[in-house]
N, C-alpha and C positions, 0 to 999 in steps of 0.2 A: 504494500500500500504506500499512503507516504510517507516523507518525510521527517514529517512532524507527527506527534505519538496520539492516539486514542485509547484512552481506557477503555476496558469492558465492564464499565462497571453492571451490576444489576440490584434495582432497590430492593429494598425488605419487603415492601409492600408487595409489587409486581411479584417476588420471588412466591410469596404468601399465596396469591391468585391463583400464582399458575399451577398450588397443588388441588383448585378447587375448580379451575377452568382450562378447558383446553380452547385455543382458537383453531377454526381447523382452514377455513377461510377466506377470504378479501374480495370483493370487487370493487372498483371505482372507477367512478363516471366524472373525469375530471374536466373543468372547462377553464381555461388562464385566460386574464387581461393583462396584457402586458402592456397597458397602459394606466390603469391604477393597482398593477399588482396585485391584482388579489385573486386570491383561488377558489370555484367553489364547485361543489359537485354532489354524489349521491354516494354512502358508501353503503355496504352491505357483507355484514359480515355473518359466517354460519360456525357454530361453536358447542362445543360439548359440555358441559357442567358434570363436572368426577363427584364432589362434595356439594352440600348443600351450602350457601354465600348467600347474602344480602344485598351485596353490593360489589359489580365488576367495575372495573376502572379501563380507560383506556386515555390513553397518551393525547393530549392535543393544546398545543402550546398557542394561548390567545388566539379562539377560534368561537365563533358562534353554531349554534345549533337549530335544527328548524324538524318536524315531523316526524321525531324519533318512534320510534315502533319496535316493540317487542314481537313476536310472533303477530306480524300483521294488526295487533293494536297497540294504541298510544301508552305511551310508560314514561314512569318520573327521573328527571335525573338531573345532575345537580355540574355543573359546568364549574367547576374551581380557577377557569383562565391557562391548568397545566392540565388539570382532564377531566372527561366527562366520564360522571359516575352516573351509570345506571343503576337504582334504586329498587329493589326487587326480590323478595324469598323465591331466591332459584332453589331451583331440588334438579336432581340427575337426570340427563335428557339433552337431546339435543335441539338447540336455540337458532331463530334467526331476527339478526338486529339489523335493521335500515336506520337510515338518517340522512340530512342533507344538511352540509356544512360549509362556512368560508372562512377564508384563512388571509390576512396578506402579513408570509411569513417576514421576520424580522430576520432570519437568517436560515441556514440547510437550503433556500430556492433563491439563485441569484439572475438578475435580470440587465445585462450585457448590451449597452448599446441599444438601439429603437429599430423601429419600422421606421420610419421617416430617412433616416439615415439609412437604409440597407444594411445595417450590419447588427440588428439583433439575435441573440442570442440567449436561452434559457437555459439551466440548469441546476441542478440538484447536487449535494455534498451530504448525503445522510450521515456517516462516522467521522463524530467528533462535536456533531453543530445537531446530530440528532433529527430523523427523517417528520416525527412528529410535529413539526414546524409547519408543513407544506400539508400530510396529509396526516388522517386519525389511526394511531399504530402506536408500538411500543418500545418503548426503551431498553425495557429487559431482554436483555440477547439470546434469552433462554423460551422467548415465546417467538416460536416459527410460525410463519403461515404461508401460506402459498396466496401470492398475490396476484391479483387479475387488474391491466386498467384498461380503462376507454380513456383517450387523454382527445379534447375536442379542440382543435385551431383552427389558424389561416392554411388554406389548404396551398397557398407555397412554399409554405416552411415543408421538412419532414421533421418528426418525433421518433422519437426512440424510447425504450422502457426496455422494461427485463423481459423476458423470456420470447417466445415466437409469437409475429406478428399475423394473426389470422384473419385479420379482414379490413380494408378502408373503404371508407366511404363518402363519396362528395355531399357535402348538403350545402347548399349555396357556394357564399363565400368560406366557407371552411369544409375540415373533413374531421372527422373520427378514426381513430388508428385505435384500435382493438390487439391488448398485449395479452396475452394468456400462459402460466406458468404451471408446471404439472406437480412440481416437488415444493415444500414449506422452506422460508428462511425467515432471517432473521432480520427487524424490521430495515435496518439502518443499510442494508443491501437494495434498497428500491430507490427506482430511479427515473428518473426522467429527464432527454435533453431533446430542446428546439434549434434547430437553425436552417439555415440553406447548403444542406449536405450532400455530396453526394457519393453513394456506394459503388465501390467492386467488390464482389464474393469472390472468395477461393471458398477450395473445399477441403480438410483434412483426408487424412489417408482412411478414417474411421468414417467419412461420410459427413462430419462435423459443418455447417458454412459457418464460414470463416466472412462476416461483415467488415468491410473497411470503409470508412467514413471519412470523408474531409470536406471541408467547404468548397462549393464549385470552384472558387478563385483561385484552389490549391489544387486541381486535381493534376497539375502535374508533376507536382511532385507525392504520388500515388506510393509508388516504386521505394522510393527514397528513405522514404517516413517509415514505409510498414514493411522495409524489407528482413528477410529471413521468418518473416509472422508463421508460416506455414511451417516449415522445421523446426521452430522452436517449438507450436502444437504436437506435432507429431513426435517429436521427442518425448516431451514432458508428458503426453500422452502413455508411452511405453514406458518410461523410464518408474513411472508414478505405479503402472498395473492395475490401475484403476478408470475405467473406463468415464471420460469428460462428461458430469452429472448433469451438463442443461442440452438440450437439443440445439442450440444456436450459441455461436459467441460473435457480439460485436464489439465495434472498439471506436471509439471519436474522441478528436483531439476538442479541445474547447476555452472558449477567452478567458484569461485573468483566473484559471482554477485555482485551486489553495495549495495545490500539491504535487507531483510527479506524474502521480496515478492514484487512481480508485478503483478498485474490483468489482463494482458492484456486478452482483450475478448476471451471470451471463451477457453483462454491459458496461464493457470498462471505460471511464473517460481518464483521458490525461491533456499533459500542459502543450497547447500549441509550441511551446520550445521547443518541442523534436520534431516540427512538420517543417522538415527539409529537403534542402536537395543535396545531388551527391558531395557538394565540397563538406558544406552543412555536415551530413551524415560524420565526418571524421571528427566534429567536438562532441554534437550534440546526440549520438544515435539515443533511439527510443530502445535500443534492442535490449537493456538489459529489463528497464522499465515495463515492458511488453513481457520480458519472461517471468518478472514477479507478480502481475497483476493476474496472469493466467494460471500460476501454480496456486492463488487466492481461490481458486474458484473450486479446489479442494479444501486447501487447508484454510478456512475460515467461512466457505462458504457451504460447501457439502459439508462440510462441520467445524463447530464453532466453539471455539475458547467461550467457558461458561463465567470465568470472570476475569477480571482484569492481572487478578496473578499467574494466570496460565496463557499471558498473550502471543509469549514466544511461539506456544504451537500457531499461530497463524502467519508474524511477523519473521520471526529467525526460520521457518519452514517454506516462508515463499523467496527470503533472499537466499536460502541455502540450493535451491531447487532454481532458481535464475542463474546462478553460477554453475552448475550442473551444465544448464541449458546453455551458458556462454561458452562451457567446456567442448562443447560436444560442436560449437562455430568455431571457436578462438583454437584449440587444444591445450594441452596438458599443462604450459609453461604458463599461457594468461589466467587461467583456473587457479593455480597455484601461489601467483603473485597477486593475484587478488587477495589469496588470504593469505598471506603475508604482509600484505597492508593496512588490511581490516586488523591485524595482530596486532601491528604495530601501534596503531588508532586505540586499539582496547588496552594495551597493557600501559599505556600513555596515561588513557582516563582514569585506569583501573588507581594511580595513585590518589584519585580524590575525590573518585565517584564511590558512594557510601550503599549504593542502592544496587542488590543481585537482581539476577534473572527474574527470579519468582517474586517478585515483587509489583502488583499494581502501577506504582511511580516509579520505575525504571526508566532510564533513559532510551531515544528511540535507537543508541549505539549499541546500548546492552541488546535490548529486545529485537532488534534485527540482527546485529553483525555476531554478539555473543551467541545468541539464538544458532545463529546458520554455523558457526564453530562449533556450539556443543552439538550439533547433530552429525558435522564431519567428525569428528570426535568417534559419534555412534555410527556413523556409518564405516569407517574405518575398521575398528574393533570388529563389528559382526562380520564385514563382510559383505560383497556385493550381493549376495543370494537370499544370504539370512536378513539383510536390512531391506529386501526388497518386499522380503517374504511378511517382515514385521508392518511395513506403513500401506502392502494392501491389504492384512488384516484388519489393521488398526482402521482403517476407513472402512472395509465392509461392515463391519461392526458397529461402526459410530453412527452411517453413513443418514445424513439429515439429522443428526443431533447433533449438543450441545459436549463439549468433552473437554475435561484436566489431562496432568501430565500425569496420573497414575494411570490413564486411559491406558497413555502410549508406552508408557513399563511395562502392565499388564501385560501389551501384545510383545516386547523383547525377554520377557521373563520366560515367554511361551517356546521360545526357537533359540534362548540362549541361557549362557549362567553368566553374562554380563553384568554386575556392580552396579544397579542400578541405584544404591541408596548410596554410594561411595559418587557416582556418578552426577549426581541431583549434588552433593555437599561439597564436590568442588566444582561443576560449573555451572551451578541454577543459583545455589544458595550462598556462595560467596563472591565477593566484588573483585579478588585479585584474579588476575588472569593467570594460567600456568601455562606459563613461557616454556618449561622444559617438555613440556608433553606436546605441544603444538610445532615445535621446532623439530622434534621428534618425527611427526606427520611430514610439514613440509619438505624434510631433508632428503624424502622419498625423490623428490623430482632434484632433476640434474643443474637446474639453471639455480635453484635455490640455493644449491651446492656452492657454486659457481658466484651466487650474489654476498654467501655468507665468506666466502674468501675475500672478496673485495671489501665488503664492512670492516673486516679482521684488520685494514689498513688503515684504518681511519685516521691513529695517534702514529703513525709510520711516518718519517723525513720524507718528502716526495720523491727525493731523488734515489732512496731505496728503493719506492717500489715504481718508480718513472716506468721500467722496463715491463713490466708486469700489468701495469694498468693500459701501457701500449697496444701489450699483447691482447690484452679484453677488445679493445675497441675494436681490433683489427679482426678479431673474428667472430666468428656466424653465432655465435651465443645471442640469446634474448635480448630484445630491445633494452628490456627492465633492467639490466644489469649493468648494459651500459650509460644507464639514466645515472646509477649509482655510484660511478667513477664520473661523471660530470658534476653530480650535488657536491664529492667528495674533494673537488679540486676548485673550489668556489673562491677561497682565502690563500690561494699558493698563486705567484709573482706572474706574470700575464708572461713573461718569457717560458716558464715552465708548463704551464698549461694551454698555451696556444694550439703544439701539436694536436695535443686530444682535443681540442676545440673544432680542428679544421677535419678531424677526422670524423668528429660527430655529424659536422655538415656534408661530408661526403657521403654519410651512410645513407641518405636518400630517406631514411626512415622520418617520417611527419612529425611520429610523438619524441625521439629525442630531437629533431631539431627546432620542435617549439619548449625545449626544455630549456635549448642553449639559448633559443630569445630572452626566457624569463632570465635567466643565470648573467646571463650577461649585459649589464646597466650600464657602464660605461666601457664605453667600445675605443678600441686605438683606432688611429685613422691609419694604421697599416691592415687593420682589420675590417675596414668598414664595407669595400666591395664584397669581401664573401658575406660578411651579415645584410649587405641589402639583397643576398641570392632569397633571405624570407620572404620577403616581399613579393613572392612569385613564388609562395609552397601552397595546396591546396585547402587551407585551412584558414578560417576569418577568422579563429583564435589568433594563429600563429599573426597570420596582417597586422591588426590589430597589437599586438602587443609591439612588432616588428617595428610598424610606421612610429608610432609614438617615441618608442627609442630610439629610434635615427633622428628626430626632429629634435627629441631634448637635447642629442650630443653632439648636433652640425648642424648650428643655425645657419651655415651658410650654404647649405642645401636644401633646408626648408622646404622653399620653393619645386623645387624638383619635385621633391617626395611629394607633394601637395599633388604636382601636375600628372604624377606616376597614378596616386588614387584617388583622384579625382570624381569619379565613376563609379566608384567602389559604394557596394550597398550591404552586403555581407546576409547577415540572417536577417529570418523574416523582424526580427526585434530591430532589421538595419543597424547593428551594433559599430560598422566600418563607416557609411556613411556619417553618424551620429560623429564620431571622433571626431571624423574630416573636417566636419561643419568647425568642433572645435580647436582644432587646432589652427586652420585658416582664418579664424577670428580671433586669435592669439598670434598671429603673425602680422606683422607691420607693413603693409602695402602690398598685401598678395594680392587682395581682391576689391577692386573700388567699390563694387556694392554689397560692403561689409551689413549693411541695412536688410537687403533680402537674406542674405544668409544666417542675420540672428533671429527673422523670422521664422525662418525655415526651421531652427533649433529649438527655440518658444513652441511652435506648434506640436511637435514631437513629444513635449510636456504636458498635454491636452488631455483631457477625458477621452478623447475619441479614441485612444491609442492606449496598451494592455500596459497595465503597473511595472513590471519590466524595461518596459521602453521609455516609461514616461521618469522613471527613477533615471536609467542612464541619462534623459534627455536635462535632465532639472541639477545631476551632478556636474556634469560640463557645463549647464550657464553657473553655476556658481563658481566652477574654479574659474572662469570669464570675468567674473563678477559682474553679470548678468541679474539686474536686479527688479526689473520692470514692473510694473504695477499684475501684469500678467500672468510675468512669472510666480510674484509673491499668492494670486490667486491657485497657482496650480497645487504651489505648495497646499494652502489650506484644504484645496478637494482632497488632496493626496490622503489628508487625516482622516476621513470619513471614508476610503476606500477598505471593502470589506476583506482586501489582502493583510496581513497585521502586518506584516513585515513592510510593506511600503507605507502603511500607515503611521509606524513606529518612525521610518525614513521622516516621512513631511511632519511629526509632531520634533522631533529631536532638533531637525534642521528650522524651524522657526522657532523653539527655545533658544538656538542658538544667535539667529538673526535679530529678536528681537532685544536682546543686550544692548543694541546699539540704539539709542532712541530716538535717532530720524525713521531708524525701518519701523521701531516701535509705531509712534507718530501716524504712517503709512499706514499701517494695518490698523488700528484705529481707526481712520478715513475708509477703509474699505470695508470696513466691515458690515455696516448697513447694506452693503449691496450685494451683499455673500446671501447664499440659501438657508434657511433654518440651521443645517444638521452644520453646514460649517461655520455660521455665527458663532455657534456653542461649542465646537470645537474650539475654533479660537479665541472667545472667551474662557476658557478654563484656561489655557494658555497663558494668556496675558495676564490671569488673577494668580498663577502660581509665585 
């Protein structure tokens, strides 16, 4: 999933219910305005009562209610603003409850750009922000249901939802898209997205379509964005032994999402950052991102971590099973230096991070990257046969429930005499990492071999092992390795490490020689033609960092560099263009109409444009000192943007600004003309 960590948690309450209520399941008839935002529709749910209760609950965060009905007549219940109790001596027997309800969620449903503009966009975030926002469902990860929607729009958009789409239908100016889903989950997996999409199907080797999604404007870069999609299915396919639990998998990329990726069943969205083309593909691929969000669709979705201490089984089992999947593209050396990075990341943290595996508030390093360790760990130990043998048991078993980690001992205690309570106390239940047991594992591969030689030099005279680090560069070993003898010559005299410099740039290879752009800040001008050969590598990382160093260390080439990328537009975020802009407005008589070009910059900052782009565009006018009445408004929107991380950007960056009290002053004067949500942003600001 992503990034950033969700708990699982489950209340007392909901826990309480579920031993007296089953849901079994959903329909909804959903209809959106995506101009007052608000949601309303018909739900219908059908449900079992185990135990006799007084009163069911269900989920719905500031929502109204209208013609609720028990079994086809009207019944009492009691709206709290977080949910509606239906009020009622249930006894044993199976229920059906309707209702018609409106929602304009405050968050979990975000509304991207308009109609008016051509470029709206809808979508859904249920883990983390809780799907209960948008539609009536539950919190509790422990109550599945099998969910059905009708979602009603403009019949130019297309919709998406979970499961197979069975029927559209035109009624005037809109249509009905009919979702239907065979198997129960769990609520915070339902989903929905609008936009102007359009699909290619593949098909797995199992029969599986394989939906691929992008907005018309992208459809050329199809190829690009979703390549190896189908090998990676088909891998994790067999490698899992467990046959893919929904009948359809799609996948859409979507504006300004919160995160990398989302699983949601059988409907994964992720970040427009990976919808690229082929240069693109060498920073940004999707590929690992695609193979976590698919192996999701097991591990959390055909079953699910029952509470938030048992998260690794979904988080460290789907980044464990994407490296598999990048093993089986990459081979044996990128698999391996993966986790040797990931090692190196944990035993880093492991000095200060206080919070194990099994822990609810674990961090998202512990629960994914520990997570995907302790299982190569377990995979190692058993064996390819016997750990293959354990996680298709351990899903047939579980399969559409709620599951801990004694779940998954249970199934390795079954096929082995493997340590499992030795195994849980040192890498679930403690914070240090064990470095000897892990180095142990990687030393298996030969590059790792070969890397851990060259670290061994670290505190070594250069000129002892000058001869020996020559030797590395100059042969066919691992890119990674030779990354490791460039970090490691960083502080040694530019006559000595020149050779390996020029040797790096000969290797043709992308990732170290955008290693040696970073490494190398200031450049001698006997070295300056081979470092502008960056400048022409296929990579708008490498550009990008390339250009900016040559401008800071030859101003009297400026100009040049300026005329050389010119042109230059990079990723869809325009990361190389954005520079351009500023660094051509930091130069002194490049361009006489310095005036179009810091509009060109300003605009880039704009709402209209994805919190990404608008963060880089708003960072370059300020190191400009770029301070415009415009600019100062972007900042404010920036605060009220539902990204936190960009929002954090524009609150930090105008505490800072307003120090000064002419900007103070400023913002003062504009604030009357700012929008509600950003007055009050920036009044809380100003009164701190």
């Amino acid at each position: 999933m992503k990034k950033v960590l969700f708990l699982l948690f489950s209340t007392v309450a909901m826990a309480q219910q579920s031993n007296h209520v089953d849901f079994i399941t959903a329909l909804g008839k959903v209809t959106i305005n995506d101009t007052s935002k608000i949601v309303e529709g018909t739900v219908e749910f059908e449900f079992k009562v185990l135990n006799s209760i007084d009163t069911i609950k269900i989920d719905a965060q500031n929502m109204e209610f209208f013609n609720v009905k028990l079994n086809d007549k009207p019944v009492p219940f009691i709206n709290t603003r977080k949910e509606m109790q239906i009020v009622f001596p249930f006894v044993k027997g199976n229920n059906n409850l309707t209702f018609d309800y409106q929602a304009k969620p405050k968050q979990a449903m975000y509304f991207i750009g308009s109609q008016a503009t051509d470029d709206l966009q809808i979508w859904t975030q249920g883990q983390g922000k809780y799907t209960s926002n948008w539609f009536p469902s539950f919190d509790d990860v422990n109550e599945k249901v099998v969910f059905n929607l009708d979602i009603i729009f403009d019949k130019r958009y297309e919709v998406l939802s979970n499961g197979v789409l069975t029927k559209q239908s035109n009624q005037g100016e809109t249509k009905k898209w009919e979702y239907r889903m065979e198997k129960p989950m769990s609520s915070y997996l339902l989903m929905l997205a609008i936009g102007k999409f359009r699909k290619q199907t593949q098909r797995s080797k199992s029969g599986v379509p394989l939906e691929l999604y992008l907005e018309e404007k992208d459809s050329s870069l199809q190829t690009t964005t979703y390549k190896h999609t189908q090998k990676i299915f088909d891998f994790l396919e067999k490698e899992i032994g467990f046959p893919y639990p929904w009948h359809v998998y799609r996948q859409a990329p979507v504006k300004d999402f919160l995160y990398a990726g989302m699983e949601n069943t059988s409907a994964t969205l992720f970040n427009t950052r990976y919808v690229v083309d082929a240069i693109g593909f060498t920073d940004r691929r999707y590929l690992n991102v695609n193979a976590h969000e698919l192996a999701h669709q097991w591990f959390g979705n055909l079953i699910t971590a029952e509470t938030g201490t048992h998260h690794w089984l979904q988080e460290g089992f789907a980044t464990y099973y994407a490296l598999l999947a990048e093993r089986h593209i990459y081979g044996e050396d990128h698999f391996y230096h993966a986790l040797y990075e990931t090692a190196q990341q944990l035993k880093f943290a492991s000095r200060t991070d206080t919070i194990p595996v099994l822990n609810p508030k674990a961090s998202s390093l512990t629960f994914y990257q520990k997570g995907a360790w302790a299982l190569f760990v377990v995979h190692e130990t058993l064996g390819d046969k016997d750990f293959k043998k354990v996680i298709k048991n351990y899903l047939q078993k579980n399969a559409f429930q709620n599951v801990n980690t004694q779940d998954f001992f249970d199934e390795i205690t079954k096929v082995s005499k493997f340590d499992t309570e030795n195994f849980s106390k040192v890498w679930l239940e403690t914070t240090a990492f064990n470095t000897l047991e892990a180095n142990e594992l990687l030393l298996k591969n030969k590059s790792i071999q070969e890397l851990f030689e060259v670290n061994k030099l670290k505190n070594t005279p250069f000129q002892e092992k000058r001869q020996y680090l020559e030797k590395v560069m100059q042969s066919d070993v691992y890119f990674k390795v030779k990354e490791a003898v460039l970090s490691q010559i960083q502080n040694e005299s530019w006559s000595d490490k020149i050779k390996l410099y020029e040797m790096a740039l000969r290797s043709n290879n992308t990732s170290l020689r955008q290693l040696l752009a970073v490494v190398v800040s200031t450049i001698p001008e006997n070295f300056r033609l081979q470092y502008e050969t960056l400048l022409l590598d296929a990579s708008y990382e490498t550009q990008e960092i390339a250009l900016t160093t040559l401008w800071n260390n030859f101003p009297n080439h400026r100009t040049r560099y300026l005329d050389v990328s010119k042109n230059w537009i990079g990723f869809k975020d325009l990361n190389l263009r954005i520079v351009w802009l500023s660094l051509a407005l930091a130069t002194p008589n490049y361009d006489s109409d310095q005036d179009n070009l810091q509009k060109e910059l300003i605009s880039y900052a704009s709402p209209i444009y994805e919190a990404s782009m608008r963060q880089n565009a708003l960072e370059q006018l300020l190191l400009n000192q770029i301070l415009s009445d415009e600019v100062l408004r972007s900042l404010v929107n920036a605060t009220t943007h539902h990204a936190w991380q960009f929002s954090k950007f524009g609150r930090d960056t105008i505490r800072k600004l307003i120090k000064n009290s002419e900007i103070r002053t400023v913002y003062q004067t504009l604030q009357p003309t700012l929008l509600e949500q950003e007055r009050l942003q920036l009044q809380r600001l100003l009164n701190e």
